[in-house]
Every structure is written in structure tokens, then in C-alpha cells.
N, C-alpha and C positions, 0 to 999 in steps of 0.2 A: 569339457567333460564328456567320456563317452562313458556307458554302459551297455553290457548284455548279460545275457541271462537265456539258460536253454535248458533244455526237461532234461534231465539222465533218469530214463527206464519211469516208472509208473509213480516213485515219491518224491525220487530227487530231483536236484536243480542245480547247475552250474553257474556262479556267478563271474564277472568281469569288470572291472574298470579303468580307468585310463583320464588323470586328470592333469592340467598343468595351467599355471598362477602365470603370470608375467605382467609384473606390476606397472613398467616403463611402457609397455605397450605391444613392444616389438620384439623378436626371438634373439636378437643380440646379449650376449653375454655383455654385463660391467657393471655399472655401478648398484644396479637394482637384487634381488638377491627372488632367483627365481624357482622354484618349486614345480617337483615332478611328481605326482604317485600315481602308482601302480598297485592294481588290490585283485586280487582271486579268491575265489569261497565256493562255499557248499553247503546247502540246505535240500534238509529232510523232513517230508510230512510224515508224523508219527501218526495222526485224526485229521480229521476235515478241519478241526480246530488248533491243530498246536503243532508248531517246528522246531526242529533245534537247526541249527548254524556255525559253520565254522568259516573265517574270512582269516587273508593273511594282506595284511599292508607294505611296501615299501617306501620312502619317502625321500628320493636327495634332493638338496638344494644346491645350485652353482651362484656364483656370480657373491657380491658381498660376503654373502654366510656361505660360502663354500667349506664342506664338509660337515654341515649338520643336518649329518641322515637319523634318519631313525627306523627301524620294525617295529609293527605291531601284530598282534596275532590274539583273536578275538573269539569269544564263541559264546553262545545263550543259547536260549527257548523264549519261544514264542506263542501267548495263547491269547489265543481270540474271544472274547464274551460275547 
């Protein structure tokens, strides 16, 4: 798994991710059924205490389960006590 994350301008923030499964061990496609995502966002301080967020996911799988991707696309608020 990687992640980054970088300031845009004085509230916001750019986010990144980069993740992948491989459950046999090794980056060979077959029998194992191996998983990619990929995710981008964006988060905003509205106060020192509270964000809102928006993320978008992609998901394929090769290998066994080939062809079960999925999108997702997310977004909330965030406050801090």
C-alpha cells in the first residue's frame, strides 16, 4: 500500500492511494484472484476542527474472479471534540 497526501492552497488537501492484495505470494496471474485499487480525494478544513471529504475508489480483480471491479465514491465530514 502506498499513500500521499499534499496541502492545495491554505484548507485543502489532496489525497492518493495505491494498494494491491496478492494472495499466492507472487505477481503471476492464475489461480489466486488478485486485487488492484486505486483511490483519489479531496479534503477541506472548514475550522481548526471540522473537514468535509470527497474520495473516489477504483477496484479490478484479475486472476480467478476476473471481472469483479467495482467504483466507489465517498464523501462525509469530519469533527473533532
Amino acid at each position: 500500500m502506498l499513500g500521499l497526501s499534499a496541502q492545495v492552497g491554505a484548507q485543502g488537501r489532496a489525497l492518493g492511494s495505491f494498494q494491491q492484495m496478492r494472495p499466492g505470494g507472487d505477481f503471476k496471474e492464475g489461480a489466486h484472484a488478485n486485487q488492484t485499487i486505486s483511490s483519489f480525494g479531496y479534503s477541506y478544513r472548514l475550522s481548526n476542527r471540522t473537514e468535509i471529504y470527497a474520495t473516489c475508489s477504483n477496484m479490478q480483480v484479475t486472476g480467478m474472479n476476473a471481472g469483479v471491479n467495482s467504483q466507489i465514491i465517498s464523501t462525509g465530514i469530519v469533527h473533532n471534540f
